[in-house]
C-alpha positions as CSV (number, residue, x, y, z in Angstrom):
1,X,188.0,132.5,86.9
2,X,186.2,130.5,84.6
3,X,186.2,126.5,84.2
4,X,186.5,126.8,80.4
5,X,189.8,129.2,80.6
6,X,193.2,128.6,80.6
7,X,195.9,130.6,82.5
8,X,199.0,130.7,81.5
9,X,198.6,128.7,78.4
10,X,199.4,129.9,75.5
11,X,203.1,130.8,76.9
12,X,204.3,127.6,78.5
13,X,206.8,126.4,77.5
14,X,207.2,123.0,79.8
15,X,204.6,120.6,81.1
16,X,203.5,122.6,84.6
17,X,202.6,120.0,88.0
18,X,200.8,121.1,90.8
19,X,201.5,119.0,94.4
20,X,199.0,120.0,96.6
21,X,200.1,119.4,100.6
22,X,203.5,119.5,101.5
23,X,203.5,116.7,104.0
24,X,206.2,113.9,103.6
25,X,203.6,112.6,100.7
26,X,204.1,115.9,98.5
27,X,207.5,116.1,99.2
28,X,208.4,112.7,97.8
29,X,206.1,113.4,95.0
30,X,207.8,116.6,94.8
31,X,211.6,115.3,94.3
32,X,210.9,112.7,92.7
33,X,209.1,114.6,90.0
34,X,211.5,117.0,89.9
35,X,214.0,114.1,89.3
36,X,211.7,112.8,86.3
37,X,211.2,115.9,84.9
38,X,214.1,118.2,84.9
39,X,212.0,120.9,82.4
40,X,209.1,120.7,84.3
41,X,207.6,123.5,86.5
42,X,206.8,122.4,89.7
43,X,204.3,124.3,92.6
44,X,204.4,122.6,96.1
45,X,200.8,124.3,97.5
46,X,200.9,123.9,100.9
47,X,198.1,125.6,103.4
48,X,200.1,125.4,106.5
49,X,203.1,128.2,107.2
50,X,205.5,125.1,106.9
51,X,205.9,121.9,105.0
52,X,205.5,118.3,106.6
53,X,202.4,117.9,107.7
54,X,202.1,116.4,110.9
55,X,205.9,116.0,110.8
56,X,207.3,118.2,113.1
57,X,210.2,118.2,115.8
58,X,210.8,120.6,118.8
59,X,214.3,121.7,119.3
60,X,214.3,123.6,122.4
61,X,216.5,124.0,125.7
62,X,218.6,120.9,124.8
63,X,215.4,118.4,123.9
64,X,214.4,117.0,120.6
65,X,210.3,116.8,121.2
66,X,208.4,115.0,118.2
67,X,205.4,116.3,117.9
68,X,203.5,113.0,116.0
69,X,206.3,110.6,114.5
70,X,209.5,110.0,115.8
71,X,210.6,106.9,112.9
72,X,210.0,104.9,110.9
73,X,209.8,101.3,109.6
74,X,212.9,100.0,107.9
75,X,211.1,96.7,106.9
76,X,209.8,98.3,103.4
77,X,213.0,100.1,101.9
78,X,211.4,103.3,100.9
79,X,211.7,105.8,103.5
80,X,215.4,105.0,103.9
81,X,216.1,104.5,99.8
82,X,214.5,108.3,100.5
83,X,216.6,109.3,103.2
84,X,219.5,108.5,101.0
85,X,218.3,110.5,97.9
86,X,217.7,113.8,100.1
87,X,221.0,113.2,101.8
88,X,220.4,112.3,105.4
89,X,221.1,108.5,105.4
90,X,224.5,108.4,107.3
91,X,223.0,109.8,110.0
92,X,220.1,107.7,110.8
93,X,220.1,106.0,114.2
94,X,218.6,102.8,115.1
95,X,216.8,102.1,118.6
96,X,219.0,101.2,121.4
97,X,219.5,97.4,121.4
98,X,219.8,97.0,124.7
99,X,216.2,98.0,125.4
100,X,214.1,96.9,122.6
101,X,210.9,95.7,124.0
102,X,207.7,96.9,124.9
103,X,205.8,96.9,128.1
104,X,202.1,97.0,128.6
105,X,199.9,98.1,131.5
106,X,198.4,94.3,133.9
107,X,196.2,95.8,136.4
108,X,198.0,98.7,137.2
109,X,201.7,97.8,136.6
110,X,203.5,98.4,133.9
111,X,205.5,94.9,132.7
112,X,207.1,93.5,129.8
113,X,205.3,92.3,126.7
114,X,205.8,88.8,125.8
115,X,209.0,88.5,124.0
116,X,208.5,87.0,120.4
117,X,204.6,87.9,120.8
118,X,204.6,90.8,117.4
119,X,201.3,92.7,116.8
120,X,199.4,89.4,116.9
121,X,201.9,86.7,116.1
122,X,203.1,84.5,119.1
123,X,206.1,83.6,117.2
124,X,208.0,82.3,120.4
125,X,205.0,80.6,122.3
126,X,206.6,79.1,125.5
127,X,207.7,83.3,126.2
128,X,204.3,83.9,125.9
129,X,202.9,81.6,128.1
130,X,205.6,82.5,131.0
131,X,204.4,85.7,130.7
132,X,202.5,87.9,133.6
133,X,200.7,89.9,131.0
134,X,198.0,87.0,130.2
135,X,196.0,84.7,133.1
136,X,196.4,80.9,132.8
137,X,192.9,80.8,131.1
138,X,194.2,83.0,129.0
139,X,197.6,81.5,128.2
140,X,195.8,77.9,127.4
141,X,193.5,79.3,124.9
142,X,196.1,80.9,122.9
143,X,198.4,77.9,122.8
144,X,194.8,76.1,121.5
145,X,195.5,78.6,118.5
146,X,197.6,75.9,116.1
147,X,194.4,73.8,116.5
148,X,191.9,76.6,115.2
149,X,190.9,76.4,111.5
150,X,191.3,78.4,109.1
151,X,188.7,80.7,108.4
152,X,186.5,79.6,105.3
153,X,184.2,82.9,104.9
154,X,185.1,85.2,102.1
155,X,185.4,88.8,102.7
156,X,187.0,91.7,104.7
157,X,187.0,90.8,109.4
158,X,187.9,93.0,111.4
159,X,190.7,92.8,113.8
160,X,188.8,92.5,116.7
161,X,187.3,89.3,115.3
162,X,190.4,88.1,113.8
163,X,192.2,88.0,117.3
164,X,189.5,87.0,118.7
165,X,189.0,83.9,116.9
166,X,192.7,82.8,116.9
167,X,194.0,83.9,120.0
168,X,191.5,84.1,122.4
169,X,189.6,87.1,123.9
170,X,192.1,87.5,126.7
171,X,194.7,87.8,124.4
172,X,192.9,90.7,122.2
173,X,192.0,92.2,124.9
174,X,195.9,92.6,126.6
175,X,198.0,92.3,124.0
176,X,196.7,93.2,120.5
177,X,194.5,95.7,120.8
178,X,197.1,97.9,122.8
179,X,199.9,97.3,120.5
180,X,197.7,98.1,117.5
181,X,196.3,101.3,119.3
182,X,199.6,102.6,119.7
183,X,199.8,102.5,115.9
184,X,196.1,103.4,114.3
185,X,194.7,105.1,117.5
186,X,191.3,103.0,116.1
187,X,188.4,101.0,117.1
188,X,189.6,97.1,116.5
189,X,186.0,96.6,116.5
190,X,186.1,98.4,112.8
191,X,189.2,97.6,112.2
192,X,189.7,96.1,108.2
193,X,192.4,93.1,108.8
194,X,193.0,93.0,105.1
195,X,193.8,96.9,104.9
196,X,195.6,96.6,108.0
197,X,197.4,93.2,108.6
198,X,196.7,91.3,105.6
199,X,200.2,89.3,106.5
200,X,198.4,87.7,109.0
201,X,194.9,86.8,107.3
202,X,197.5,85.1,104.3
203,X,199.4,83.2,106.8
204,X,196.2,81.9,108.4
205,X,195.3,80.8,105.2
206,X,198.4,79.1,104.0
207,X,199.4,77.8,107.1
208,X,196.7,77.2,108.7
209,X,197.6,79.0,112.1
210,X,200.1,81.9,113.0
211,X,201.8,79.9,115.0
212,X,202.7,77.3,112.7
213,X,203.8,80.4,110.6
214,X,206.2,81.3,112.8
215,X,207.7,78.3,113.6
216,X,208.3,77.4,109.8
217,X,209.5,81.2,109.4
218,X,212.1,80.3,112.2
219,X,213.1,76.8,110.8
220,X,213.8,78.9,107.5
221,X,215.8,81.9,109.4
222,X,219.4,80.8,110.5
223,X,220.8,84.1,110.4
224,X,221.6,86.1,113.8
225,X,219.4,89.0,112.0
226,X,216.4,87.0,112.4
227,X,217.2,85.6,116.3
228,X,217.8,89.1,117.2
229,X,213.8,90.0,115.7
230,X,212.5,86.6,117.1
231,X,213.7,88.4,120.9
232,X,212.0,91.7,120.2
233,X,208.4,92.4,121.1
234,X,205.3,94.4,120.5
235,X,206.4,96.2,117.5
236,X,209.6,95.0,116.2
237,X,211.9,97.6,117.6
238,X,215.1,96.7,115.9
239,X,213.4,97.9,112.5
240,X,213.3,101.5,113.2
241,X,215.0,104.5,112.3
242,X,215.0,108.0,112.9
243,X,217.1,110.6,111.7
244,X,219.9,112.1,113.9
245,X,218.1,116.2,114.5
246,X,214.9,114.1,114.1
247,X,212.6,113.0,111.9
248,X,211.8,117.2,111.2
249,X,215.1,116.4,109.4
250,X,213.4,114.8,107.0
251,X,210.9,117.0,105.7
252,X,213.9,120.0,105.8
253,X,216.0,117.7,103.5
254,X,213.3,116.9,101.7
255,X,212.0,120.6,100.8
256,X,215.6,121.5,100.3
257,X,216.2,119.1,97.2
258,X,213.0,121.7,95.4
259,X,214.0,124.7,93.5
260,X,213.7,127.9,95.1
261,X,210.1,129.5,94.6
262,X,208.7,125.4,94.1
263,X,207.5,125.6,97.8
264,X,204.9,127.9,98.2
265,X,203.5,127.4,102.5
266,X,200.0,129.4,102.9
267,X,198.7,128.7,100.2
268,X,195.5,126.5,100.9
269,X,194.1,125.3,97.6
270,X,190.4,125.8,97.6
271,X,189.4,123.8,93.8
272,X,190.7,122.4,91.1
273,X,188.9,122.1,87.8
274,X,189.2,120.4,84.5
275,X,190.7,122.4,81.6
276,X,191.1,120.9,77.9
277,X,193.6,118.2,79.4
278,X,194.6,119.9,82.0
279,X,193.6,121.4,85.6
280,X,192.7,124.9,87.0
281,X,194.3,125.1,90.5
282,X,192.5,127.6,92.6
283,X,194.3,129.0,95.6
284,X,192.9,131.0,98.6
285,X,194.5,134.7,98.0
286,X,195.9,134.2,94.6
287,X,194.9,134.0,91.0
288,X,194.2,130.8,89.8
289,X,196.6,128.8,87.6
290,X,196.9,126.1,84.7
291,X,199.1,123.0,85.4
292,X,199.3,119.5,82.9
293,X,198.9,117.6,85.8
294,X,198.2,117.3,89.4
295,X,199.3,115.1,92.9
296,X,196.5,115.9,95.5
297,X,198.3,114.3,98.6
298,X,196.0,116.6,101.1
299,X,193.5,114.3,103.8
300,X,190.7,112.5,102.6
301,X,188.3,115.0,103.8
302,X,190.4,118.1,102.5
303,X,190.8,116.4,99.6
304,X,186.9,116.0,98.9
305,X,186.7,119.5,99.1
306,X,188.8,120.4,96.9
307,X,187.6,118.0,94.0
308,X,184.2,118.5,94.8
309,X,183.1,120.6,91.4
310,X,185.4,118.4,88.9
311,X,183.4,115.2,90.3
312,X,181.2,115.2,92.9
313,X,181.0,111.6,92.9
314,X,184.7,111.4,93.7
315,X,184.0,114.2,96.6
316,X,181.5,111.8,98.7
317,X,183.7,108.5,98.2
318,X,186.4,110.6,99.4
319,X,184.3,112.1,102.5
320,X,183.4,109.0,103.7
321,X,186.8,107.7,105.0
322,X,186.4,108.2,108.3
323,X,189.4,110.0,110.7
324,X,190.4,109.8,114.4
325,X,192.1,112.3,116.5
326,X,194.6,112.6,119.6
327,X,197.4,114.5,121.4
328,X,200.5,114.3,122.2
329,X,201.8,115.3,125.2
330,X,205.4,115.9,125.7
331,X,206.6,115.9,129.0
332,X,210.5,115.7,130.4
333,X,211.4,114.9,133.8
334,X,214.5,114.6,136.2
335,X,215.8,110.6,136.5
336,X,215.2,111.1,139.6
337,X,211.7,112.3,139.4
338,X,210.6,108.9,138.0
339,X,210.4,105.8,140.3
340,X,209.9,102.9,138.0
341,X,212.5,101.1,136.1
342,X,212.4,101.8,132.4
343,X,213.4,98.7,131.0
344,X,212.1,99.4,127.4
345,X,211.1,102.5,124.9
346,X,207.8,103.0,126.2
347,X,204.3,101.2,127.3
348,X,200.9,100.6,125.7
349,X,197.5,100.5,127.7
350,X,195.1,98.0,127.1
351,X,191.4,99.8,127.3
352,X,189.9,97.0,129.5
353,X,192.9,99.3,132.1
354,X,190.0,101.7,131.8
355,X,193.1,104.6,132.1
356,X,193.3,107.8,129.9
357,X,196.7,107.0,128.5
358,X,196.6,104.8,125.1
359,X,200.4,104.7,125.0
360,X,203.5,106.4,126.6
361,X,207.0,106.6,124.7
362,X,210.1,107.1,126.6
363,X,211.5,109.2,123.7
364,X,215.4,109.6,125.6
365,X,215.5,105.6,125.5
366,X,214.8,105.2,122.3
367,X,217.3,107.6,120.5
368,X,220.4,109.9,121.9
369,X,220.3,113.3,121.5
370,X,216.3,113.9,122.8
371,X,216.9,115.0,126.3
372,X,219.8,117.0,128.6
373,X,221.9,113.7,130.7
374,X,220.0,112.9,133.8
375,X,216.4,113.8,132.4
376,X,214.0,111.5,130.9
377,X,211.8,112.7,127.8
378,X,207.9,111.0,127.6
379,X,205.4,111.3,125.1
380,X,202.1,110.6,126.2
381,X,199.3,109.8,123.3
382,X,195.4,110.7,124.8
383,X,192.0,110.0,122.6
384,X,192.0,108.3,119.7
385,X,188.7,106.1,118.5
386,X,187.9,105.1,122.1
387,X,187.9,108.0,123.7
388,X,187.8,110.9,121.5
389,X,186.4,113.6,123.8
390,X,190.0,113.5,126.1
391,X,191.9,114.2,123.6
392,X,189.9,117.9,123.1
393,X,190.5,119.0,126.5
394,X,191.9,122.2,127.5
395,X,195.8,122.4,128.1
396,X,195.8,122.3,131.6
397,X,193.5,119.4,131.5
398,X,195.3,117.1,129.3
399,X,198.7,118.4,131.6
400,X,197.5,117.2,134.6
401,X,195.7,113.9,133.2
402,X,199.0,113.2,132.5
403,X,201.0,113.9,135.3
404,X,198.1,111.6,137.3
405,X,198.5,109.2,134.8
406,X,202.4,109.0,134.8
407,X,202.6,109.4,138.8
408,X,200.0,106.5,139.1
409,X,202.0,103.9,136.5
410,X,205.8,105.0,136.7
411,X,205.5,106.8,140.3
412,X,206.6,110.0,138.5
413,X,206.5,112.6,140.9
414,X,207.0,116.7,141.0
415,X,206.1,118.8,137.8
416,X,207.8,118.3,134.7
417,X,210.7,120.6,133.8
418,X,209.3,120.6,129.9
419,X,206.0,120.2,128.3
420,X,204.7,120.3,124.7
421,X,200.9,119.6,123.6
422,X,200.7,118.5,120.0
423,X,196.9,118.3,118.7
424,X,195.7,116.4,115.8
425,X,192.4,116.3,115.2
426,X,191.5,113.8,112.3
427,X,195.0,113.3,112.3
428,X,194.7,109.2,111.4
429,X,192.7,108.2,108.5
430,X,191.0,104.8,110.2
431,X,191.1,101.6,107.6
432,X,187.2,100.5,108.6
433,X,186.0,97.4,106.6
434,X,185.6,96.8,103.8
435,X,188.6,100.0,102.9
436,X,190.2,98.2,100.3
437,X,187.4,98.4,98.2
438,X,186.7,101.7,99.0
439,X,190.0,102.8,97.7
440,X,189.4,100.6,94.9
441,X,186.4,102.6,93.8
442,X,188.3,105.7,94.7
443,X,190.7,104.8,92.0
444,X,189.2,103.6,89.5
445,X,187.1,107.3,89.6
446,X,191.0,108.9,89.5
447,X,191.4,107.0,86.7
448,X,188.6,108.5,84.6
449,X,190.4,112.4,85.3
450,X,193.7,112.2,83.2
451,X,196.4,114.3,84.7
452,X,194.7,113.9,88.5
453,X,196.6,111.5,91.2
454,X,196.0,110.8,94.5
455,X,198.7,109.7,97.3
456,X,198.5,110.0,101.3
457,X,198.3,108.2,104.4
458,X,194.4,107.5,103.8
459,X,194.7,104.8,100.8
460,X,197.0,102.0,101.0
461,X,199.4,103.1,104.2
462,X,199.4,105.2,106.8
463,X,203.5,104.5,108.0
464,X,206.2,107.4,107.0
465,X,207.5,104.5,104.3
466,X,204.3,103.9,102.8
467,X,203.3,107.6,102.3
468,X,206.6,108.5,100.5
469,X,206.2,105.5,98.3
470,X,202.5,106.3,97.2
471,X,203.7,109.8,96.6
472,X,206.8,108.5,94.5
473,X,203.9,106.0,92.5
474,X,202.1,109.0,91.8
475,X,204.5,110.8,90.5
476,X,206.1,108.1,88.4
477,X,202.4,108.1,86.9
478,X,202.4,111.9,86.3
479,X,205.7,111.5,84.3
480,X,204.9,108.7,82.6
481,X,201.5,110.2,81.2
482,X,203.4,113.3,80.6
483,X,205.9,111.4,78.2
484,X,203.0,109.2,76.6
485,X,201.0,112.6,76.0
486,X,198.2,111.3,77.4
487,X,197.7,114.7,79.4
488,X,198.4,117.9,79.0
């Protein structure tokens, strides 16, 4: 159809948004548009046969598998303000309280984390330095880290150098850059501190150290909430929910609070185009369509294809954000199967191990209701930036990597009674330096398409809560321009 023509005009009758992807992004855009604009008519394109992107659960034989996420961060408000909206909020369970630590991988062994040691914070140093994880070398240079000053440079560092500089090599090497790889699957060495932790880099700079941080945090917290945090380790545990069926049960509540026909799966949106205020969605298999405004929530790299003819210069800012990939691996055993003690809700992997695991999740601990009583259900995460090429390996590869990996740290042994491979290639946008002023430029090129808005895990955010609330910005935008008449 041509640039210059416009479906469907001359009859509407109400402003017409098009979402484009259907991951949790699109469908908080989705609803909360639809709550904004009760007239409006809505289209959720979404190129997959099902919403939620990489969302997905497994309910089969009496397990609950995830298949990426399996919760989320209750530390921001907006995933669970959204759980409520859609319904699902009574049922959300928190992580078992009994068992909210994290172990990591010393020479072999699987052993507990330093308690109070979060992400990067030693916020309880005397745990930290009774700890097996780091040598004695190792301990003493991160208790130098109160005496390190504050960096002075301006600009973006990466984490690697970050860590590095405060805590000690030792310390990156065992602690951080496992606990970080369990969340961004990334290269620390590329790592943007500022896209990624800019608590930390603040802290440094108004306190001077992160330990002095956390001891005036603690001399400020006299609530049993925050004694309960201060014993938690790796990745604050005691902040995360999931719902009840899973977090699948999300992205079903969610695509149930759309009007019937809103939803349309297989529908892979190939271009949009400018149209006298308004945008020309194309659609693989279908005639293409006017629409006042549109959400494009799809990956960086899908999304540069599809804005590629309304501005190419938009296109190749959008294709450089670079992605990493992985699988997931699924696996459920017997108890009995599995010699090692499970003392916490899974273990991370330091790459200096030099093992093929970057993390394994005891999914059963973490939440009831994932496996049959007696059984244990693991998720094993393989690739990522480090070591891309394992996660591509054939099925029965990546099977038995796993069983070798899980027999050599947790003595599992015997075949598993359930497996499930979950692939996601470019599945994690990865926040290099210098990203925040890449998504800086990215936006300020939005700004100069009225009616276009961009959302998703590769801008400001790649947690569950942070891609519903860029989804719910970006369609607080659409509504408000809609009302202003600024597009349309």
């Amino acid at each position: 159809m041509p640039e210059n023509s416009s479906p469907g005009r001359e009859t509407r009758q109400h402003p017409r948004v098009a979402v484009i992807g259907a991951g949790i992004t699109g469908l908080a855009a989705a609803v909360r548009l639809a709550d904004r604009l009760p007239g409006a008519e809505l289209a959720v394109f979404e190129a997959a046969d099902r919403p939620g992107g990489v969302l997905q659960t497994v309910r089969r034989g009496g397990y609950l598998i995830e298949r990426s996420a399996d919760n989320f961060l209750a530390k921001e408000p907006w995933a669970t303000d959204f759980c409520r909206r859609v319904g699902i909020a009574d049922g959300l369970l928190p992580t078992d309280q009994q068992r909210r630590k994290a172990l990591v991988v010393r020479d072999g062994r699987v052993v507990p984390a330093p308690q109070g040691f979060v992400l990067m914070q030693p916020k309880r140093l005397g745990t930290v330095l009774r700890s097996p994880v780091l040598s004695w070398r190792g301990k003493l240079r991160l208790a130098c880290e109160p005496c390190i000053p504050r960096r002075r440079a301006a600009g973006d560092e990466s984490v690697a150098s970050f860590a590095r500089r405060r805590l000690g090599r030792e310390a990156f090497e065992r602690l951080v850059q496992p606990l970080l790889a369990g969340i961004y699957t990334a290269d620390p060495e590329k790592l943007s501190m500022a896209a990624t932790m800019p608590q930390f880099v603040e802290q440094e700079q108004s306190h001077g150290s992160l330990c002095r941080a956390a001891w005036r945090e603690a001399r400020e917290a006299n609530n049993a909430a925050a004694e309960s945090e201060s014993r938690e380790s790796g990745a604050r545990y005691g902040l995360f929910l999931a719902p009840r069926e899973g977090i699948g049960q999300l992205v079903e509540a969610a695509a149930a609070q759309l009007a019937p026909g809103v939803l349309r799966v297989s529908s892979p949106v190939e271009s949009i185009t400018p149209d006298d205020g308004g945008w020309v969605v194309a659609a693989a298999g279908a005639a293409a369509e006017r629409f006042d405004a549109v959400v494009l929530t799809t990956p960086a790299h899908h999304a540069a294809e599809v804005v590629a003819r309304a501005s190419p210069t938009l296109a190749a800012k959008l294709a450089e954000i670079e992605y990493a990939g992985c699988s997931v691996v699924g696996v459920a055993y017997l108890r009995s199967q599995v010699a090692a003690e499970l003392p916490g809700f899974g273990f991370v992997v330091p790459a200096v191990e030099g093992r093929r695991v970057i993390a394994v999740s005891f999914s059963s601990l973490k939440f009831p209701g994932r496996a049959p009583d007696g059984q244990v259900l693991m998720r094993a995460f393989v690739g990522g930036a480090l070591q891309p090429g394992l996660a591509e390996l054939p099925d029965e590869e990546l099977h038995k990597l796993v069983r070798e990996e899980l027999r050599a740290l947790l003595g599992v042994i015997g075949n598993p009674l359930e497996t499930e491979i979950a692939r996601w290639p470019r599945g994690m946008p990865q926040y290099h330096l210098g990203h925040l002023d890449h998504v800086d430029q990215i936006e300020s090129l939005v700004a100069k398409l009225p009616g276009l808005e961009l959302a998703g895990a590769a801008y400001r955010g790649v947690g569950v809560p942070q891609c519903i609330h860029g989804g719910e910005q970006a369609a607080e935008r659409v509504a408000d321009s809609l009302a202003a008449g600024r597009v349309g």
